[in-house]
PANU-947046 format. One record per atom (N, C-alpha, C): residue number from 1; residue in three letters; atom name; x, y, z. Coordinates in steps of 0.001 Angstrom, whole numbers, plus 500000, padded with zeros to 6 digits. Last residue first. Example, Ala and Ser with C-alpha at 12.3 -4.5 7.8 and 13.67 -1.06 7.14 Angstrom:
BEGIN
> 2|SER|N|512850|497750|507080
> 2|SER|CA|513670|498940|507140
> 2|SER|C|512900|500030|507870
> 1|ALA|N|513190|494310|507800
> 1|ALA|CA|512300|495500|507800
> 1|ALA|C|513200|496700|507800
END
This chain:
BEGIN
> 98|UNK|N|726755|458601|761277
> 98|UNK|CA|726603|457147|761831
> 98|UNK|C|726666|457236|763500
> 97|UNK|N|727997|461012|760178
> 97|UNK|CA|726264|460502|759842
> 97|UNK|C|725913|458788|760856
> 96|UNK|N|729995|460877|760638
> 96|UNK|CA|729533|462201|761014
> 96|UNK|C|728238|461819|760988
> 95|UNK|N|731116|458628|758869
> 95|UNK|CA|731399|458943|760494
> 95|UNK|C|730740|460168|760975
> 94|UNK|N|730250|459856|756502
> 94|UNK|CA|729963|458207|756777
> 94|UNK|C|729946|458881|758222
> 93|UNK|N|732252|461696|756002
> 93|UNK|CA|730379|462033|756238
> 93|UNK|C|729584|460489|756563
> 92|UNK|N|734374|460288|755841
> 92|UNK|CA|734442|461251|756851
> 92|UNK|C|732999|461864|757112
> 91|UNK|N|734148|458846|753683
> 91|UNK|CA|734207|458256|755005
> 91|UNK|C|733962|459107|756098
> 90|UNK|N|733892|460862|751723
> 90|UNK|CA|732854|460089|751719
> 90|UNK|C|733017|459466|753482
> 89|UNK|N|736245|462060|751807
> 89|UNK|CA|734966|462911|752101
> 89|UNK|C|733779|462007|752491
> 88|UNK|N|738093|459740|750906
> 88|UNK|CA|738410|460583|752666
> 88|UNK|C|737213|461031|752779
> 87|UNK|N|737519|459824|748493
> 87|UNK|CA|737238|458671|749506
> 87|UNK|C|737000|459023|750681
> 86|UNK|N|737783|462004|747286
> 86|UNK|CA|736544|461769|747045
> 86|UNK|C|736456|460237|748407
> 85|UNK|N|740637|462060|747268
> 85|UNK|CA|739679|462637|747773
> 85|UNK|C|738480|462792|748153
> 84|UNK|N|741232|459671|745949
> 84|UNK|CA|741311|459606|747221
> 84|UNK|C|740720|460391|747915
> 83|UNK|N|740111|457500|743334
> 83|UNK|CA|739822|459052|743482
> 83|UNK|C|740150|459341|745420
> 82|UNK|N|742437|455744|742054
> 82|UNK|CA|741723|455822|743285
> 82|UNK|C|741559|457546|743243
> 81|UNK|N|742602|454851|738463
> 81|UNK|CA|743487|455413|740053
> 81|UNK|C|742194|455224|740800
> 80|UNK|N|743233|453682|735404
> 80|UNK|CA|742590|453968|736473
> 80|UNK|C|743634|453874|738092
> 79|UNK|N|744015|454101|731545
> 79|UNK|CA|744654|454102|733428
> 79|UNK|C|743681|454032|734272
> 78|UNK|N|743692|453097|728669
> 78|UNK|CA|742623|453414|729866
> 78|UNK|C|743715|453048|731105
> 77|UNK|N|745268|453035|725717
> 77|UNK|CA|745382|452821|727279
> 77|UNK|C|744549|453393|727747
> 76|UNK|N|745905|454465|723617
> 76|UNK|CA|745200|453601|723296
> 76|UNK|C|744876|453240|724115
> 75|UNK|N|746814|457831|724632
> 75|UNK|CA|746914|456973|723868
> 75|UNK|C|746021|455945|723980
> 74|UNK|N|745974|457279|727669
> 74|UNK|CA|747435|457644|727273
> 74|UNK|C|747222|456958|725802
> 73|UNK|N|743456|458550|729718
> 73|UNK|CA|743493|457908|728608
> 73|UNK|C|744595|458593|728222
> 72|UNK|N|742218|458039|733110
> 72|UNK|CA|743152|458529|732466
> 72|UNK|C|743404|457732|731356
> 71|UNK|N|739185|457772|735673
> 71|UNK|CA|740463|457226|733869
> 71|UNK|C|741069|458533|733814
> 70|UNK|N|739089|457197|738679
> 70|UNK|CA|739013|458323|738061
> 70|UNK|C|740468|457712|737028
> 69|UNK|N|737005|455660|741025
> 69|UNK|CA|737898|455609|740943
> 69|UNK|C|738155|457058|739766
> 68|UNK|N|734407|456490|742638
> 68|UNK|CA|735367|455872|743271
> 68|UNK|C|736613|456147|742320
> 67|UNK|N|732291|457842|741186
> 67|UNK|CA|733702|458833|741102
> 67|UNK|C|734903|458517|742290
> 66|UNK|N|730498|455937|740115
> 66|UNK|CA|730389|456413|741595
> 66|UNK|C|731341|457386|742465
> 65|UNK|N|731394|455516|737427
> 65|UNK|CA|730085|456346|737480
> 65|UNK|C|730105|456769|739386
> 64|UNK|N|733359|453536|738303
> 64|UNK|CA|733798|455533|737727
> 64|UNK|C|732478|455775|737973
> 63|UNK|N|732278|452043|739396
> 63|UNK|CA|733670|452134|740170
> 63|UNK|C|733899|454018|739951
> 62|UNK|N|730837|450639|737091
> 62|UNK|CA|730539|451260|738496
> 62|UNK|C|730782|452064|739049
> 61|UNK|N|732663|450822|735412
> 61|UNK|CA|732420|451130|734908
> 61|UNK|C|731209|451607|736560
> 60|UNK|N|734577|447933|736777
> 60|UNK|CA|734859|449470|736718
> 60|UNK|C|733832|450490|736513
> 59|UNK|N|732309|446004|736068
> 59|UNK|CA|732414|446763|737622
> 59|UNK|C|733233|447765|737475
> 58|UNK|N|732322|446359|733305
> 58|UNK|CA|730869|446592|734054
> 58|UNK|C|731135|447024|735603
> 57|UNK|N|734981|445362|732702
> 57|UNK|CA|734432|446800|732461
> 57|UNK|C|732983|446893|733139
> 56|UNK|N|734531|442776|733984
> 56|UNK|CA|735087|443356|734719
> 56|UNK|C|734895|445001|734405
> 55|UNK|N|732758|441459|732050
> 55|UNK|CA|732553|441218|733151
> 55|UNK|C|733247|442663|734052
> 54|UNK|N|734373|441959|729326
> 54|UNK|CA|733107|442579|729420
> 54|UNK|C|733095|442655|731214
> 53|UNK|N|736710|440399|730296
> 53|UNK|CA|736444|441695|730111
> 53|UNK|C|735872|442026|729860
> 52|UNK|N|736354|437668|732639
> 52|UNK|CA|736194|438160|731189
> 52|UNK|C|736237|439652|731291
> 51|UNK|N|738251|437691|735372
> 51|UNK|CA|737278|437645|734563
> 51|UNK|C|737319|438168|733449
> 50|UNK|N|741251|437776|736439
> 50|UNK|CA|740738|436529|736401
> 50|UNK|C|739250|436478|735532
> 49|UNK|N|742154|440201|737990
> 49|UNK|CA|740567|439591|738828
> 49|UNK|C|740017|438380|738137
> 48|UNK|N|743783|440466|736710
> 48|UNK|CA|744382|439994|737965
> 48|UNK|C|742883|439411|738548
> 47|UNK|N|742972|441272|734020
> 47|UNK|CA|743967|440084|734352
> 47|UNK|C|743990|439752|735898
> 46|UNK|N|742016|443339|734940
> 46|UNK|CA|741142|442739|734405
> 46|UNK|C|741798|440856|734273
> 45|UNK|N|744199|445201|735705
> 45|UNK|CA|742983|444978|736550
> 45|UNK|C|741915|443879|736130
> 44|UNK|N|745753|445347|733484
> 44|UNK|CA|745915|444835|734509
> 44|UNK|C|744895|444343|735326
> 43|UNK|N|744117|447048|731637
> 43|UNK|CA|744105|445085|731858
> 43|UNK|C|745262|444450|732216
> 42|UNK|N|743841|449180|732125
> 42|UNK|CA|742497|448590|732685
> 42|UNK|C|742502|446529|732571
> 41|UNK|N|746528|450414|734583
> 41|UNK|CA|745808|449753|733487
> 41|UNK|C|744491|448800|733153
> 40|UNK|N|746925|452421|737104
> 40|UNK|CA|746776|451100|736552
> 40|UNK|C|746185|450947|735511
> 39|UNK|N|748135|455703|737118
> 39|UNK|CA|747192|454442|737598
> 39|UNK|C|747790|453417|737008
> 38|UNK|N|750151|457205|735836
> 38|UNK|CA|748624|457758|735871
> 38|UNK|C|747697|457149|736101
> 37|UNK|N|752500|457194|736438
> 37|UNK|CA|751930|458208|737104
> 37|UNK|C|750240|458315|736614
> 36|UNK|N|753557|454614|735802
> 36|UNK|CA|754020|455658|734713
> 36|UNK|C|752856|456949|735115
> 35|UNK|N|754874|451665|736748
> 35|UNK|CA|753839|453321|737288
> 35|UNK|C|754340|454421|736231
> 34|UNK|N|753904|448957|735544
> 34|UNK|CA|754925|449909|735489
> 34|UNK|C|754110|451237|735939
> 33|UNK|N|753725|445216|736320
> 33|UNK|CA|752915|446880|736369
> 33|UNK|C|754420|448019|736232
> 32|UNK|N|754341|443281|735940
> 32|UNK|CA|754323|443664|734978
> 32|UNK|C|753795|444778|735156
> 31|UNK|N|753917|441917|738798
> 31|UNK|CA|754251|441509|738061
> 31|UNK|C|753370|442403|736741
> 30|UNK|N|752032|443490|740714
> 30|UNK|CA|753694|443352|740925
> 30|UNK|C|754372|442695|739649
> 29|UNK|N|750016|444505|741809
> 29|UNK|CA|750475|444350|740099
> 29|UNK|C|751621|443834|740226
> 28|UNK|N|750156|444709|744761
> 28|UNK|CA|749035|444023|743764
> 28|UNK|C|748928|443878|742410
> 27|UNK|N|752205|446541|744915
> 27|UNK|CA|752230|444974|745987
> 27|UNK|C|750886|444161|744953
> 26|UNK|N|751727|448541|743404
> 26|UNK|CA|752834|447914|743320
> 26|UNK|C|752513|446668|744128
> 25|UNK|N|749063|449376|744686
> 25|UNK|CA|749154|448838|743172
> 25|UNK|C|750270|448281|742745
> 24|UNK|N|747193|449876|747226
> 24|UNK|CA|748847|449318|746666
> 24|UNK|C|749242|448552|745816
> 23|UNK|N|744947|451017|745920
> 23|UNK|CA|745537|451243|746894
> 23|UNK|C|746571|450916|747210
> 22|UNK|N|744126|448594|744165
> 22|UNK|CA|744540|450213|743630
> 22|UNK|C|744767|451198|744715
> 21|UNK|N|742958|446919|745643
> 21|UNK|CA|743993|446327|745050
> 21|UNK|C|744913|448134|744281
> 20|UNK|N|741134|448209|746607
> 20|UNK|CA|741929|447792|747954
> 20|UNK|C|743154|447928|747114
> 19|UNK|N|739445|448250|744694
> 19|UNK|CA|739227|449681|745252
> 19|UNK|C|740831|448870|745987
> 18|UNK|N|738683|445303|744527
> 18|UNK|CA|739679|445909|743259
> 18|UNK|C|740155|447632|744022
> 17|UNK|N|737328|444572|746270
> 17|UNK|CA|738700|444194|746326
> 17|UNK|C|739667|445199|745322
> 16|UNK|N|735246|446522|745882
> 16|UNK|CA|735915|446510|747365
> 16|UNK|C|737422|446185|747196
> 15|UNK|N|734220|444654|743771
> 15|UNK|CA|734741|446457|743360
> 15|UNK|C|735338|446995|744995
> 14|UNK|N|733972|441980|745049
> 14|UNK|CA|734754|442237|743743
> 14|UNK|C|735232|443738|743544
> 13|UNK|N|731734|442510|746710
> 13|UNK|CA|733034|442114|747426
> 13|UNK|C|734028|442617|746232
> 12|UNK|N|729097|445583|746326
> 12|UNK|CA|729811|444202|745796
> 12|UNK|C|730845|443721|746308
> 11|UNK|N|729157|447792|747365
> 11|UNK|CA|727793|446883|748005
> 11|UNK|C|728548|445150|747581
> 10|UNK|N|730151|450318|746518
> 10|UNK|CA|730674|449423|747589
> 10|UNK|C|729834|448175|748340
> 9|UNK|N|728069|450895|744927
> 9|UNK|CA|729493|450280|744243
> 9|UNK|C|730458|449685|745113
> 8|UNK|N|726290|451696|746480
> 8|UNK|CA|726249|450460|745143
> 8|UNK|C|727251|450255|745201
> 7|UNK|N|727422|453836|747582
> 7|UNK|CA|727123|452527|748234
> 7|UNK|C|727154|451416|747706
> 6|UNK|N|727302|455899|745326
> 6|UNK|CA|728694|455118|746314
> 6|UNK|C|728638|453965|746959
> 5|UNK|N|725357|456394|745080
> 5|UNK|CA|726040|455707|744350
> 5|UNK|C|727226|454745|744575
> 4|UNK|N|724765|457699|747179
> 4|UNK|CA|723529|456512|746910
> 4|UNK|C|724907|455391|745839
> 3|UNK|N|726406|459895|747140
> 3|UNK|CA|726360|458630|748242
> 3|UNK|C|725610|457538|747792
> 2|UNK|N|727597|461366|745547
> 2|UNK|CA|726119|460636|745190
> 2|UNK|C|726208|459697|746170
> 1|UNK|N|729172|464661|745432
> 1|UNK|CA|729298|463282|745857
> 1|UNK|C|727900|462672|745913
END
């Protein structure tokens, strides 16, 4: 775990919201998301935040280098999930360190 990294990536409001929005991906895709077990789509995520897709692969692209979130490639498709494990550890040395 790169805490340094982690921070970055939780430093922005935009990769916070999107981290939130992949936490209840049915209440936050609701329209046109299908769970097919391996996350969200990268344009879902890119549709819902409204920015260009260069724009938005740059904050995913955070999101993974900080092993917040974690791809899955189906074919032509980029999935993304919530690395949860990696969340719980991080918060839980947050609270041990604070």
């Amino acid at each position: 775990m790169n805490a340094d990294l982690i921070h970055k990536a939780l430093a922005n409001p935009l990769r916070r919201e999107i981290l939130a929005w992949l936490k209840t991906p049915r209440e936050a895709f609701a329209m046109g998301y299908i769970d097919l077990g391996h996350g969200v789509p990268v344009s879902a995520i890119q549709q819902r935040s409204g920015l260009a897709q260069s724009t938005i692969s740059a904050h995913l692209a955070t999101l993974v280098d900080a092993s917040l979130l974690v791809t899955t490639r189906v074919g032509q498709w980029t999935f993304l999930a919530r690395n949860e494990a990696l969340i719980r550890a991080f918060a839980a040395q947050l609270h041990r360190q604070l």
